[in-house]
N, C-alpha and C positions, 0 to 999 in steps of 0.2 A: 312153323310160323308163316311160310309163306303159303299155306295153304287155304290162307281167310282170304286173301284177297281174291284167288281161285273161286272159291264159293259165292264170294259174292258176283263173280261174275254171271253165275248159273240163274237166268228168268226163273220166278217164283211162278209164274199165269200165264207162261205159252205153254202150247201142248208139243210133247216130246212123242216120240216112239216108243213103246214100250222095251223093246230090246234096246237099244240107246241108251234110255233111263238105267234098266239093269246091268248093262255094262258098265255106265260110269258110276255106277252105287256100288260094284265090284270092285272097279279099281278103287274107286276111293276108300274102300273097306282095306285092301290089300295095305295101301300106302302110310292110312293110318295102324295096321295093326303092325307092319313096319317099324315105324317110327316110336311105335310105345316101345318094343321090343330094345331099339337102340337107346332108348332113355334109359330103358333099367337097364340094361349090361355097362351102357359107357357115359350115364348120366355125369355121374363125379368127374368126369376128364376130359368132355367134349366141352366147348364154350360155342354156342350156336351163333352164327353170323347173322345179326338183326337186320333184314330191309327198312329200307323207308315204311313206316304206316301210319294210319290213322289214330293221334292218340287220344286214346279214351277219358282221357285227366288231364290236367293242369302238371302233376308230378307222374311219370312213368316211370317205374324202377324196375327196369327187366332183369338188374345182378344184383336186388339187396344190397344196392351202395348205402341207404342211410336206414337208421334204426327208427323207432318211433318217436323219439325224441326230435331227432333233425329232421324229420319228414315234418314234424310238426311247428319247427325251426323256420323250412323251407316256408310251408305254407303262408306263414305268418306275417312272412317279408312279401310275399307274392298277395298276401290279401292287400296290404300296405300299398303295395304301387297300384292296386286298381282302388281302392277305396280312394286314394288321391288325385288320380291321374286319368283313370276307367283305360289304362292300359294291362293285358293279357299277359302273363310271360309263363309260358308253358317248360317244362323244363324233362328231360329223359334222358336216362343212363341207361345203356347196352354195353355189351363188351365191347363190340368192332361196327363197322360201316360198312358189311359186306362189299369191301373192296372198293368204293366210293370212296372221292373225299370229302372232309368234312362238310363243304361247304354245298356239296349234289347233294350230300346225304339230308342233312339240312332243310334245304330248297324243296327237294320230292315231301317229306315229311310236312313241310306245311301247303304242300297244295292238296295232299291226301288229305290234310285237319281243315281243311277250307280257313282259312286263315285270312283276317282281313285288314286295315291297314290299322288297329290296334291291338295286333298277337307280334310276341315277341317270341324267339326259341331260343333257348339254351339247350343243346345235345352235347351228351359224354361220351363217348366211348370207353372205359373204363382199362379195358385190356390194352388197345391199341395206343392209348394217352393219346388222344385224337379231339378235337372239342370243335364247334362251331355256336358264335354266337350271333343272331339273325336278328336286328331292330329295322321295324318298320318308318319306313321316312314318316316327315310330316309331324311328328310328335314331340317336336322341340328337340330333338337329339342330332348334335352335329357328326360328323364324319370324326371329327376328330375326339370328339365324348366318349364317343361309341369306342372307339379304337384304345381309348386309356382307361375304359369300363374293362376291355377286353384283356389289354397287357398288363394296366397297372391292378388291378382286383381278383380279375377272375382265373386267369391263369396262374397266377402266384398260388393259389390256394389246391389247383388240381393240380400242379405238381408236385404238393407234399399230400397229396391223395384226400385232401380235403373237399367231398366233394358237394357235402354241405355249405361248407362254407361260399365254395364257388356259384353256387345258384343264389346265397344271400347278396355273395356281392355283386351279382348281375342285379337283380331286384332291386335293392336301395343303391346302385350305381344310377341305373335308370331312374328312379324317382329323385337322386339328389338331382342329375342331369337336367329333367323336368322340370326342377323346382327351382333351379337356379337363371337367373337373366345376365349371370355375367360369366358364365362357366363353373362347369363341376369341378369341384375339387375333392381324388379319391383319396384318401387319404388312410384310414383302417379297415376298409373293406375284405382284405385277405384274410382277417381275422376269424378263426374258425374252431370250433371244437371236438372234432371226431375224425378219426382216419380211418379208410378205410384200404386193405392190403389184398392180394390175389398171391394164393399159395402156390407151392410147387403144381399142384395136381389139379391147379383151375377154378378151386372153390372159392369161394371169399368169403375170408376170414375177417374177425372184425376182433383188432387188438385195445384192447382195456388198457396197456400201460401205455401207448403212444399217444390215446384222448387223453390218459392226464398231462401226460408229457404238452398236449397242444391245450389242454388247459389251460394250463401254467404257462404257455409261452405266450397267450392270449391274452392271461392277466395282467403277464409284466408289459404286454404293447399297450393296454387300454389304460397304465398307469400314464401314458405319456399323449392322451387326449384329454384336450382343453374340456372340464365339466360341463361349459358351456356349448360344447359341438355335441347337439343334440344329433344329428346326421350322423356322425361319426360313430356316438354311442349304441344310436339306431342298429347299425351294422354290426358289431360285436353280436356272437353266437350267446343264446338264452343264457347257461353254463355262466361265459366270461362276464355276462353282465351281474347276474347273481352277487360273485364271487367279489367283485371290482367293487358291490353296491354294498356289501358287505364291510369291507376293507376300507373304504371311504369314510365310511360312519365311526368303523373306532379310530380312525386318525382325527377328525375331527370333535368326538367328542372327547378326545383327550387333547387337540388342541383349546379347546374352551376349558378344559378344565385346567391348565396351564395359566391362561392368559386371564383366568377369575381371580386367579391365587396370584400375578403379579397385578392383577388393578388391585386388588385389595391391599396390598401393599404401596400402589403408588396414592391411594386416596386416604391412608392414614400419614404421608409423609406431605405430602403436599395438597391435600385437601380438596373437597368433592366440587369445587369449582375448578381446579385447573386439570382434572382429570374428566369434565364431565362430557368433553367429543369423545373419549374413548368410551368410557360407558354406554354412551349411546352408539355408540360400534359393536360392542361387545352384545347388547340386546338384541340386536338387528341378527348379528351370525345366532345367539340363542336362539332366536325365535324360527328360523332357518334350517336347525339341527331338530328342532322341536318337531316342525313338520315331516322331514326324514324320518324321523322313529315313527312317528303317525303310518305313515305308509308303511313301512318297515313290519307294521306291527300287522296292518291289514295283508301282506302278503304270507306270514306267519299264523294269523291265525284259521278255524276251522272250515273257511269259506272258500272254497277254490275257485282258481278265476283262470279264466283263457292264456296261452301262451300272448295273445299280442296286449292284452292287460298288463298281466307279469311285465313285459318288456316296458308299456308305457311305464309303468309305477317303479320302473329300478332307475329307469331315466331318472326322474322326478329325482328320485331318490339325491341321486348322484350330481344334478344339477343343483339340488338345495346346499347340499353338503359342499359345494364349490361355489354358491354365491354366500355360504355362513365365513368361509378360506375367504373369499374376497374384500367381504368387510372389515375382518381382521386386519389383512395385509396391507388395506391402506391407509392404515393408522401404524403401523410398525414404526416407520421411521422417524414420523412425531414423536412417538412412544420412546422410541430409542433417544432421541434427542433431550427430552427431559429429564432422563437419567444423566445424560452426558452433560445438560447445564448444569445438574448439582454438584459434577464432578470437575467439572470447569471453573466452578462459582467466583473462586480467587482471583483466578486468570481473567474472568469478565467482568468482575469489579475494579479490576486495578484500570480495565482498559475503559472502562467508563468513566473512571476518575480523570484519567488525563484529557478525556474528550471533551467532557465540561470543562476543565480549565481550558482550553484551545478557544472553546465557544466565547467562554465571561472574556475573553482577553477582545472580542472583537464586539463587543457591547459598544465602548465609548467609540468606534470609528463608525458605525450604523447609525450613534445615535448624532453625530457630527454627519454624514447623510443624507438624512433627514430632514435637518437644519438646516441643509442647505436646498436642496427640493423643494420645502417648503417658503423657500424667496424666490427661487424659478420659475411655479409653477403653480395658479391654483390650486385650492384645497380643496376643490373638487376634484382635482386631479391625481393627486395623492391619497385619495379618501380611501384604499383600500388596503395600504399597508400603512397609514399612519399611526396606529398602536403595536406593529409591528415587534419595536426594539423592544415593549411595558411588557407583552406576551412572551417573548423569549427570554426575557430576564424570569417571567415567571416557571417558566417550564425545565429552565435551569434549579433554578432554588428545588423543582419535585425532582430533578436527579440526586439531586447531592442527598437531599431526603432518604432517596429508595437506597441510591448507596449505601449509608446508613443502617440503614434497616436489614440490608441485605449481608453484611456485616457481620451484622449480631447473628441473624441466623445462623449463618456458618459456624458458628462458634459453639452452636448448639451438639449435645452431642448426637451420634447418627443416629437416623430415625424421624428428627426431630429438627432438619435441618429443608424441608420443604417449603417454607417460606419464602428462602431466599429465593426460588424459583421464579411466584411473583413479583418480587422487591426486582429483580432484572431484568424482567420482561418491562416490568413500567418505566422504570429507569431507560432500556432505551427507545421505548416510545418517547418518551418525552424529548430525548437529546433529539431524535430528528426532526419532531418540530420545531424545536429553536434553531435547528440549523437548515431549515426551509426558510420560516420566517423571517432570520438576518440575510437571506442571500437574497432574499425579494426586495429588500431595502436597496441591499447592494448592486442589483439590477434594474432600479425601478428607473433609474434616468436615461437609460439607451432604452427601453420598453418603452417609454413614453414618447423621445424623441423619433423612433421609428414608426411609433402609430400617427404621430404630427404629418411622416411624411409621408405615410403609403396607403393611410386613411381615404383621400377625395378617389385614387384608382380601384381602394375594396369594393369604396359605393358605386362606383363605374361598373363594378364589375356584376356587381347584385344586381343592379336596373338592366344588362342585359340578360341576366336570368331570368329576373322577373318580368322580362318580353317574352323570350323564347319559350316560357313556362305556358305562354298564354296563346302559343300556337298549339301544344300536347294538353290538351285540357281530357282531351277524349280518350286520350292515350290514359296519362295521366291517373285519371279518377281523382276519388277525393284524397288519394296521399298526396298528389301532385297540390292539389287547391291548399292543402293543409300548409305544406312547405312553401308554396307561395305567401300564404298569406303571411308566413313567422319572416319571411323574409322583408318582406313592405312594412312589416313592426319594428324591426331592426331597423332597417332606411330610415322610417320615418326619425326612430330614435338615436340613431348617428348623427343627424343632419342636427337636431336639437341643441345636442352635448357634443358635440365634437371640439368644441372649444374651450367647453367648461370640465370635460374627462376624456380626452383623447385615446385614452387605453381601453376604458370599460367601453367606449363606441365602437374602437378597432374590434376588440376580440367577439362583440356580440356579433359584429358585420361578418366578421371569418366563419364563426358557427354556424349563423344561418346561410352562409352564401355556399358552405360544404355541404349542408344538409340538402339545400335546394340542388345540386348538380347535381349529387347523387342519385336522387328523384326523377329528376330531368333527365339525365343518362337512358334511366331506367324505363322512361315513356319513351325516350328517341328508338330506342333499340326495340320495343314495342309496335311501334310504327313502320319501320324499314322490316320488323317481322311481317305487316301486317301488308306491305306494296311487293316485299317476296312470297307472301301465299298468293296477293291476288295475280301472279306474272303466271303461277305453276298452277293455279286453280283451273284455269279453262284446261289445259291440259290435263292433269289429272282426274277431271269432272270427264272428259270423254273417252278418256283410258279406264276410267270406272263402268262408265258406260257398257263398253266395249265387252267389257270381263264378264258383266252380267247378262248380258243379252248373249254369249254366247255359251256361257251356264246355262239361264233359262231354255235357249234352245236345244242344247244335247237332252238335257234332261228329260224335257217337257215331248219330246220325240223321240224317248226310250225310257219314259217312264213306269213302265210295266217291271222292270226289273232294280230300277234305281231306288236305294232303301232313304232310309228318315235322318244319315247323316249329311248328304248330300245337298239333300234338300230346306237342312234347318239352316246351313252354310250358305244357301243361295237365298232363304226366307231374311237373315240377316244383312246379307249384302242388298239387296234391295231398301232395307229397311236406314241401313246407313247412306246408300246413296239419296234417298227422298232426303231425307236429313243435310246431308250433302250441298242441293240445291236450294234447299230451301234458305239455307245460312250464306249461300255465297256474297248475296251483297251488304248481311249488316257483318258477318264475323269471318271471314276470307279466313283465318286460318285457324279456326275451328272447322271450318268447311274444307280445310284440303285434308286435316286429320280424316274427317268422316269420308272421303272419296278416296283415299289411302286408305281407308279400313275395308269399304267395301270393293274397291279392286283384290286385296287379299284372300277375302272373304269369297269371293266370287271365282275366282283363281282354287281356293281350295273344295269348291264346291263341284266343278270340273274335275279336277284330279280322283275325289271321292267318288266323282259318278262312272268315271272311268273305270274304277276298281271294281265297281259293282257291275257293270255291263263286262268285262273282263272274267269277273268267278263265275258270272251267268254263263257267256259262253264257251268255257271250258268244262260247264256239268250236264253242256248237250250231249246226247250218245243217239243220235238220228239211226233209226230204225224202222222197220217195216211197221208201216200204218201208223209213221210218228206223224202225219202230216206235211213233214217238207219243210222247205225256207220260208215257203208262205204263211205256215203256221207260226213258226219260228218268229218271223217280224210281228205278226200282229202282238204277240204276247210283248216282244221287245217293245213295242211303241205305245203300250199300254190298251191297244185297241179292245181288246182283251186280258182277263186277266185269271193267268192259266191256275188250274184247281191243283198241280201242284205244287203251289205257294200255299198252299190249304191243306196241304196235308194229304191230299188224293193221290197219289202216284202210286200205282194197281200192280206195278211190275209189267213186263215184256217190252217197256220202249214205250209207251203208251201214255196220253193223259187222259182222263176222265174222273168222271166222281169215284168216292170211294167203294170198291169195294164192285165195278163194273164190271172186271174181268178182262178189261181193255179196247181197244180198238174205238176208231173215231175222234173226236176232237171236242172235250166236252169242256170248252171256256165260258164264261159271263161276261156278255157287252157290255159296254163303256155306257154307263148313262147315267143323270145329273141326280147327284144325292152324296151325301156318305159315304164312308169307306164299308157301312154294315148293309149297304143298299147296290153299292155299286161291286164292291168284290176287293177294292182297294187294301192291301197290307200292307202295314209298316214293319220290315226285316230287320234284324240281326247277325250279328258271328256268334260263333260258340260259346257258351259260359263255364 
């Protein structure tokens, strides 16, 4: 293996010596026909010490760690974090790290893969149980993300030699990481389905009873994720999700079939009105379970569909089948409860019987209340409970009614005893309104006497709202105008009736004077946002500045090597900071958001450019007739723009067109046109 890199170091287009040439085509015959020889004699027992190299895939499997199934596993989770994120996550299994640790071995490997600040590496060592896991800054992934992708996911799963599993749960670690603004949270990532073992004699075997063995220990962890943690689901191995999406379905359609066969029972006992929120629960989970089999059905039938299909559709699956469980669940205890009033029935009639008598017994002192409020106090001012006592004597008489009624049902035999259920539901609706109504009575003359007195300070207190409302107008807008203007209706109708209904004045004035502060609040603290943008705007308007001119200028004076991410970062930060200024004197802090944006932005566009003038100059190899430093800058600073970014590079150290033979300096001047006129290319990393 260490022999490629060898070779490539060997010029394809300078001229050798003939004897030189055939020396080193000797030995390298000798070396190889060497090395075949130890393959066959001590293939089965040697385990070759992998260097760092160049990998040629996204998944490298130099020991048969995973079968076609998990390779296709791997993949799937690895398409998922760049179809979301257009981050890379390269992944390889070797036996050892030629004596390196993980984290050399790592590092050399992605500067051989030219690796740019969206490649990630996962490396195995498989023999040595060695691992290194490599996230590129800048991609939303904290130190400490990264770290509990590493201990809590990925590790767990290659210590029981899962080594599928561990690449999955690097991948969806990284996209949950991504995808989250308040931290990832790993939660079933280790969950994996295939083991793989290294026998006495170095081979790797791959045991069929330990994958089911981790089957099954997959299935019983994915029983204890919330249906609703799509994330989490995500992450279970193809296998466990199948198997889960399975198992879900017949629990649930044997909970509907359950829960059909007690509504049908409770809607002939107590009838298709008091039963009809759960019916309507019970359709919603039908129609739930309905779509599960749907899919269910398409994953079943003759059409075959992608591993990362498969995955979405068992999701689905599994999520239907936990939102059909959810609708159920929260009607359970309603449901439970209805049974238990029937069972209760005696016990909460007797207790409504005595609560009505308590009630009738306080009629004649409400109604002697009354009578006398009404010599104290306008009848405008008692005009809101003065049928008070006539309505609770009425709503009395419909307890003793349902009582009654409720009764008889009971008496009925079972089955046929559902009635009662409504006769006590009404029954004590009604007792709590007659027992609102007599206590309003019984309250109404300290209610009235204290809006007498705290009345003229309410209005005091609205009219300086409705000043201070009239300094936040701008703030404000029209909710502010709105709640002013309910407030000055109020006033006006306080000041009217204060004399004629001191309570209806009081409580309108409280309403509106709550509504308007509220509002008010809401503009003041608007305002003091808007005199802290404008204190930190000049400031950050020239710290924006700053970030961008000093982007534009790395850039723009090594632009011959800086690619299209660098520069769409720095095309935005400019674009936010015009924006920026242009806002600072009507919207100060909208304008400091856009000069915090383009500082960032422009900040990131530096960093990016830096990356790309950085893998530039570590894939110089200066040579005879490379041109020099001098050449070197012009291509850096764009003066030039060297032909191999085009594909030209002849062999020997050399640029020129293709196909030249080398020697000389064959770039295209800088001159005003297009990138198809001027020589201009926008780069890439590896795909």
């Amino acid at each position: 293996m260490a022999l490629a890199p060898a070779l490539e170091q060997i010029p394809s287009s300078r001229p050798r010596p003939k004897a030189a040439g055939a020396h080193r085509l000797a030995a390298l015959g000798a070396v190889t026909t060497l090395l075949g020889l130890v393959a066959i004699l001590f293939g089965p027992a040697i385990s070759w010490a992998e260097t760092p190299l160049r990998l040629p895939g996204q998944i490298t499997d130099e020991v048969g760690a995973l079968d076609a199934t998990e390779q296709s596993d791997v993949q799937s989770a690895i398409n998922r974090l760049y179809d979301e994120h257009r981050v890379r996550l390269w992944v390889v299994y070797v036996s050892d790290f030629s004596g390196l640790d993980a984290q050399s071995w790592a590092a050399q490997t992605a500067q051989l893969s030219a690796f740019g600040d969206r490649d990630a590496l996962l490396a195995v060592a498989t023999v040595d149980r060695a691992y290194a896991l490599d996230v590129p800054g800048g991609q939303g992934v904290t130190t400490s993300e990264a770290e509990s992708i590493r201990v809590n996911a990925v590790e767990p799963a290659l210590r029981v030699q899962d080594w599928a599993g561990g690449a999955i749960a690097a991948a969806e670690g990284l996209n949950s990481a991504m995808s989250s603004s308040g931290g990832m949270s790993v939660r079933t990532l280790l969950i994996g389905g295939a083991v793989v073992i290294v026998g006495a004699g170095g081979v790797v075997l791959y045991s069929r009873k330990k994958k089911q063995d981790r089957v099954l220990a997959g299935i019983e962890a994915a029983r204890n994720i919330d249906p609703e943690d799509k994330a989490g689901l995500f992450a279970l191995p193809l296998p466990t999700l199948d198997e889960r999406a399975k198992e879900i379905l017949v629990e649930t359609d044997n909970a509907l079939r359950s829960s059909q066969e007690e509504l049908d029972l409770a809607r002939d006992e107590f009838g298709d009105q008091t039963v009809e929120t759960f019916t309507a629960a019970f359709e919603k989970a039908q129609s739930a379970l309905a779509a599960a089999f749907t899919i269910r059905q398409r994953l079943d039938d003759a059409i075959p569909e992608t591993p990362a299909q498969q995955r979405e559709m068992l999701v689905d699956i599994i999520t239907s089948c936990g939102r059909a469980d959810r609708e159920l669940n929260e009607r359970v205890e309603e449901f439970d409860g209805l049974r238990d009033l029937l069972i209760n029935a005696p016990d909460r009639l007797d207790a409504l019987t005595r609560n009505m008598v308590a009630l009738t017994v306080r009629i004649p002192d409400s109604t002697q209340t009354l009578a006398t409020l009404q010599t104290e106090f306008p009848s405008t001012a008692i005009a809101s409970i003065a049928d008070n006592v006539t309505m609770a004597q009425e709503r009395l008489d419909s307890v003793e009614q349902s009582v009654a009624e409720g009764r008889e049902a009971i008496a009925l035999p079972p089955g046929k005893q559902g009635p009662a259920v409504s006769a006590i539901r009404a029954a004590e609706g009604a007792l709590e309104q007659a027992r609102s109504l007599l206590d309003a009575v019984d309250h109404a003359a300290d209610d009235i006497r204290h809006a007498i007195a705290t009345l003229p300070a309410a209005m005091t207190d609205v009219e300086a709202g409705i000043a201070a409302a009239a300094k936040f107008t701008e703030q404000g807008g029209a909710k502010l105008a709105e709640a002013r203007a309910a407030a000055e209706a109020a006033l006006e109708s306080a000041r009217a009736s204060q004399d004629t209904d001191p309570l209806g004045s009081f409580t309108q004035i409280v309403k509106a004077d709550a509504h308007l502060d509220a509002v008010l609040a809401e503009a003041q603290e608007s305002h003091q946002q808007a005199e802290r943008a404008r204190q930190h705007l000049e400031r950050d308007l020239v710290g924006a500045q700053s970030q961008v001119t000093a982007a534009s200028d790395f850039i723009g004076t090594r632009r011959g090597v800086v690619g299209a991410e660098a520069r769409t970062r720095l095309t935005e930060a400019r674009r936010h900071l015009a924006s920026a200024q242009q806002l600072r004197d009507t919207d100060p802090s909208h304008a400091l958001q856009e000069a915090q944006a383009a500082s960032a932005l422009a900040s990131d566009a530096l960093r990016l450019a830096h990356n790309d003038v950085s893998q530039w100059e570590s894939r110089q190899r200066p040579g005879p007739g490379s041109g020099g430093n001098n050449a070197a800058g012009m291509i850096l600073g764009g003066i030039v723009i060297d032909s191999i970014l085009r594909g030209g590079f002849s062999g020997g150290g050399n640029w020129g067109s293709r196909g030249s033979g080398g020697g000389g300096f064959g770039g295209v001047p800088r001159s005003f046109g297009g990138p198809s006129s001027s020589g201009r290319i926008s780069g890439g990393g590896r795909f």
